[in-house]
C-alpha positions as CSV (number, residue, x, y, z in Angstrom):
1,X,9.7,8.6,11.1
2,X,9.0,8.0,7.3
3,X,6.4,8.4,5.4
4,X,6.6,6.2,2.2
5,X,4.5,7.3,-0.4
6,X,3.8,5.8,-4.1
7,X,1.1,4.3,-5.6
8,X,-0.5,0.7,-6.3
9,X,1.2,-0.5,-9.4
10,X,3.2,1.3,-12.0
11,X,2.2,-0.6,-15.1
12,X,-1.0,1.4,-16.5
13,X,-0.9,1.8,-20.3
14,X,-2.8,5.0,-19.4
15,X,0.6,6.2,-18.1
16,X,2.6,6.8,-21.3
17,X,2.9,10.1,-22.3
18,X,1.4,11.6,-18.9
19,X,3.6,9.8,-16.6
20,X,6.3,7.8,-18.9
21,X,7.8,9.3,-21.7
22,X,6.6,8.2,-25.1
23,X,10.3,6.9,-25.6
24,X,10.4,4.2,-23.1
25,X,9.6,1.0,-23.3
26,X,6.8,-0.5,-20.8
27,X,9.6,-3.1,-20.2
28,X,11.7,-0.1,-18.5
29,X,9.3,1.6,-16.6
30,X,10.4,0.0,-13.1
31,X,13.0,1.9,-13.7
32,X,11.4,5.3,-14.6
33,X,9.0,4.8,-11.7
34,X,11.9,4.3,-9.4
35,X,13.3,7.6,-10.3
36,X,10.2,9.2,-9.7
37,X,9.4,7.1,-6.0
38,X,11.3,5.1,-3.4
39,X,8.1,2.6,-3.1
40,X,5.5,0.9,-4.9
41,X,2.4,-1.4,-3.6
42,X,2.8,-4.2,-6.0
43,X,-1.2,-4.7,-6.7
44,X,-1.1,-7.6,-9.7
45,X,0.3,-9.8,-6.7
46,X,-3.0,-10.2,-5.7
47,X,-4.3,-11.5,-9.4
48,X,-1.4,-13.5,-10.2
49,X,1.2,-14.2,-7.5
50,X,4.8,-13.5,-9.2
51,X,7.5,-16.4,-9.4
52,X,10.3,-16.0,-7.0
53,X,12.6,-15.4,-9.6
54,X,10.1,-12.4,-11.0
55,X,10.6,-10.5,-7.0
56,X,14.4,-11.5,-7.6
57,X,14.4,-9.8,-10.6
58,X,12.5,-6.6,-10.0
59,X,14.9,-6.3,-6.8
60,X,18.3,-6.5,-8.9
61,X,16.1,-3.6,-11.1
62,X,15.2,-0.5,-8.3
63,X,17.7,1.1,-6.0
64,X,19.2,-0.1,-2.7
65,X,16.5,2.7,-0.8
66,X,13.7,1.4,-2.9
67,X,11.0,-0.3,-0.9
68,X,8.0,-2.8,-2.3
69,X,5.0,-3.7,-0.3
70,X,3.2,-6.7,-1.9
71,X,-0.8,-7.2,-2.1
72,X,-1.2,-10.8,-0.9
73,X,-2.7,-13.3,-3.3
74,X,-6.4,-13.2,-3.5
75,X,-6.1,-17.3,-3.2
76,X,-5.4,-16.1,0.1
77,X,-8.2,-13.4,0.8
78,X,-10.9,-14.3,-1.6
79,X,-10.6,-18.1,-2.6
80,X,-9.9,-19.0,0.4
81,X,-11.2,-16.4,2.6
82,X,-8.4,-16.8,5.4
83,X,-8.9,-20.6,5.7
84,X,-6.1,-23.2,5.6
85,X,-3.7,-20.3,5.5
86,X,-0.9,-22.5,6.1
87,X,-0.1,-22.9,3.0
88,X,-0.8,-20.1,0.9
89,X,0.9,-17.7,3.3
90,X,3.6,-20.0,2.9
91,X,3.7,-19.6,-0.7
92,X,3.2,-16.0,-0.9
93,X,6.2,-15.2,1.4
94,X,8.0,-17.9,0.0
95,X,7.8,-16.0,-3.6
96,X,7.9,-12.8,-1.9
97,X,11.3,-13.1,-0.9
98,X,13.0,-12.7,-3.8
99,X,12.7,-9.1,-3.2
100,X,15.4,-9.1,-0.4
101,X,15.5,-6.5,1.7
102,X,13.1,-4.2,-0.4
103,X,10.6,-6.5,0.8
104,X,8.3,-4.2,2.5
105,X,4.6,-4.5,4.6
106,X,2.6,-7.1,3.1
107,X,-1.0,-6.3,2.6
108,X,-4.3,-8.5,3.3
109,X,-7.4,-6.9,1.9
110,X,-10.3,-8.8,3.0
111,X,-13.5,-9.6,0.3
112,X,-16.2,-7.3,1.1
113,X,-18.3,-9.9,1.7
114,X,-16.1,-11.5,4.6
115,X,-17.8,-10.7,7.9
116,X,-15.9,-10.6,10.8
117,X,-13.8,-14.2,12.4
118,X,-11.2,-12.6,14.8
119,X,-10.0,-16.1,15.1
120,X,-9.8,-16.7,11.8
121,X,-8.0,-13.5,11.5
122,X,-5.5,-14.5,14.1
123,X,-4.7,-17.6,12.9
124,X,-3.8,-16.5,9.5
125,X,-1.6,-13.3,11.0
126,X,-0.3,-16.0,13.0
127,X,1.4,-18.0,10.0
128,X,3.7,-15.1,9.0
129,X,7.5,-15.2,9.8
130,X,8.3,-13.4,12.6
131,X,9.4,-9.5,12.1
132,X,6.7,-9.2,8.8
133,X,4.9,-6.7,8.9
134,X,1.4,-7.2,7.8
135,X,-1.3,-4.6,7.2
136,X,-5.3,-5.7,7.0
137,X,-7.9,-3.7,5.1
138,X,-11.2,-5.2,6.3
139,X,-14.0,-4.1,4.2
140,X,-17.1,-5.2,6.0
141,X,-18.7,-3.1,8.7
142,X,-18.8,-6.1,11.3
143,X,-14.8,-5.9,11.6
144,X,-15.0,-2.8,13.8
145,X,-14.9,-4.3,16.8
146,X,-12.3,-4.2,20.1
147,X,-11.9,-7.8,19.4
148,X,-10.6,-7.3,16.2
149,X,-8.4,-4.5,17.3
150,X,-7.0,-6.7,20.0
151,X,-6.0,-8.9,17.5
152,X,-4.0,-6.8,15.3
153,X,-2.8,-5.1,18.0
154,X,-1.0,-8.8,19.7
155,X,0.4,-9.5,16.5
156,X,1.5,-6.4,15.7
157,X,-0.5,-5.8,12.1
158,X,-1.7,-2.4,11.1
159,X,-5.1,-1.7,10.4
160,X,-5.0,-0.3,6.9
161,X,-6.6,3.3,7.3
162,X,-8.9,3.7,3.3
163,X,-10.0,6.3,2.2
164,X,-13.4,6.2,-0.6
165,X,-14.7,9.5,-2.2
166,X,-12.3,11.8,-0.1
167,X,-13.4,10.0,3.7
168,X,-12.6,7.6,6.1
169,X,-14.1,3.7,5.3
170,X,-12.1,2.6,8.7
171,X,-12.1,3.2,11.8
172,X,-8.2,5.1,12.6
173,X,-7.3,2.9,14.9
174,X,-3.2,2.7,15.9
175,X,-2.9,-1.0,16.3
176,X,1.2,-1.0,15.9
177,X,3.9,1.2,15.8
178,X,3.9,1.8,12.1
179,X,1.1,2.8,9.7
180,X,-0.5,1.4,6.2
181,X,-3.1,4.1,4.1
182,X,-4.8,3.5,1.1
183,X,-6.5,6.2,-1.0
184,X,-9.0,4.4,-3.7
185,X,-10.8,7.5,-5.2
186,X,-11.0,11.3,-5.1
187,X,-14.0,13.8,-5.1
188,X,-11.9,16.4,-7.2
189,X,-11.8,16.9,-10.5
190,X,-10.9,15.3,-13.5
191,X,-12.1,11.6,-11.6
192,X,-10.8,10.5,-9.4
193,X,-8.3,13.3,-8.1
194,X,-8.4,14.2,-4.6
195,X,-8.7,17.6,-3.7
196,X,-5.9,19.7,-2.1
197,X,-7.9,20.4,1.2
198,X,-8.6,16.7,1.8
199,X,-5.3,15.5,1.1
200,X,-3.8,18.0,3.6
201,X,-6.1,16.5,6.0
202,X,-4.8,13.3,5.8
203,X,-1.2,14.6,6.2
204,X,-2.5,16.0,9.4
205,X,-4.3,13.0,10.8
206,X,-1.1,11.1,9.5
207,X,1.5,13.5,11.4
208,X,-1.0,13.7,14.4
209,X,-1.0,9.7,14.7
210,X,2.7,8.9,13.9
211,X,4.5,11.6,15.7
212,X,7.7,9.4,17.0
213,X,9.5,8.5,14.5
214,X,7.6,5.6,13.0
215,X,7.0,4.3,9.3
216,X,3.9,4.9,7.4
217,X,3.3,3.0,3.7
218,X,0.7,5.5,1.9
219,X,0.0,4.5,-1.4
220,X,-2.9,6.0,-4.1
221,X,-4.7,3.4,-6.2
222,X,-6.8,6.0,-8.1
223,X,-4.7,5.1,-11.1
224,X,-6.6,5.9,-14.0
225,X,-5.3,9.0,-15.9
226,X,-2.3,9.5,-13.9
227,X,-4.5,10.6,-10.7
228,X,-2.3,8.4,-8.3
229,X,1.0,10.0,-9.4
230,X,-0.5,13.7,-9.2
231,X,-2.3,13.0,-5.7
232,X,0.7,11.6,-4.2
233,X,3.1,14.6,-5.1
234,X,0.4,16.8,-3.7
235,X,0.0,14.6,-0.6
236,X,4.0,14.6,-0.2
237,X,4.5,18.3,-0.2
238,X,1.4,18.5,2.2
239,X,3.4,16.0,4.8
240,X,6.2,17.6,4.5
241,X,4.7,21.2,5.3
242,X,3.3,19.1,8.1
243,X,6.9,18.3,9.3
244,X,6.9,14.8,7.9
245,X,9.9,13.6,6.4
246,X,8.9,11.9,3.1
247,X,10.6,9.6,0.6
248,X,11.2,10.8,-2.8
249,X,8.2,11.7,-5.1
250,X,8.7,14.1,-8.8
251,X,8.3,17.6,-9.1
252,X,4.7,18.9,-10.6
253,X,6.1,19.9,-13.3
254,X,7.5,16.6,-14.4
255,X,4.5,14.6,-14.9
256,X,4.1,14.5,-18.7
């Protein structure tokens, strides 16, 4: 088992100084992120879906252990709300593959205002190549249902486990043999930090549910003021004293 841990994104103006040093160029901080972690969540997929040529070159730019899940287009999720997804799933992995093999999960996070269409659901997981992963983040109440969890679990896509304000929004369903979790925003202070105790929590549910020797992506999107790079160090060394053995995150001290 591994458990991948970064964050959603790594280009946040907010980062300079705390995360970045002063010195380097936002133009270079793929590379000072990738010194720092072994993955990223690439989020401003979902606003603007990157070239093939843009995956192509951010591949030739991280390491050969470096690993890139990809937020799928919101054309996708949003516009067209898992309709037609012939097409657009086409496109997205089409583009996608620049990355190579540090293609990683690809992530579908549903509108909030999507109710629940299992079949809607399985036609669209059903347009993927075979052997992608894909993990789902459902965000309406009506998805928690055993249909729906029969459906990711035949074609083998994770139900993104999200956490809000320090709790569970999803059920923890195990749906495949590999895991996807999202932390959006702490309870801990300065906002939105998570707090020690609820992170090591997490590590435990995480070590309790994987236990085998599977993957897990866990990624922070509490960006603003660094939160996302400080919660995931913390969240590391809590895996690891859980037994997990975790990709590469900084030292504490590091974070400017």
């Amino acid at each position: 088992m591994t458990v991948f841990v970064g964050t959603s994104g790594w280009q946040y103006k907010d980062w300079r100084d705390l995360v970045y040093p002063a010195g380097v160029p936002a133009r270079l901080w793929l590379e000072e992120y990738t010194r720092l972690f072994a993955t990223v969540e690439v989020n401003n997929a979902f606003y603007r879906l990157p070239a093939y040529g843009t995956f192509a070159s951010w591949r030739d730019r991280v390491p050969a252990d470096f690993v890139a899940a990809v937020k799928a287009s919101r054309y996708l999720t949003h516009i067209k709300r898992l309709k037609d997804p012939e097409e657009p799933v086409q496109r997205l992995m089409g583009h996608a593959a620049g990355l190579g093999d540090r293609l990683g999960p690809v992530l579908l996070q549903l509108p909030p205002t999507l109710r629940a269409d299992p079949s809607l659901l399985d036609a669209c997981l059903a347009c993927f190549p075979a052997g992608t992963r894909v993990a789902v983040e459902p965000r309406h109440d009506s998805w928690w249902t055993p249909e729906v969890r029969h459906v990711l679990r035949d074609r083998g896509a994770a139900l993104c486990w999200a956490d809000v304000l320090a709790r569970p929004v999803t059920p923890l369903w195990r749906t495949t043999g590999w895991g996807y979790v999202r932390f959006h925003q702490g309870r801990a202070r300065p906002w939105p930090r998570y707090g020690r105790r609820s992170l090591q929590t997490w590590a435990e549910r995480v070590a309790a549910a994987w236990p085998d020797g599977e993957d897990v992506f866990v990624y922070f999107n509490n960006d603003p003021g660094g939160a996302a790079v400080a919660d995931a160090v913390a969240f590391a060394r809590a895996a690891a004293k859980a037994g997990l053995p975790v990709t590469r995150v900084p030292e504490p001290l590091t974070l400017r």
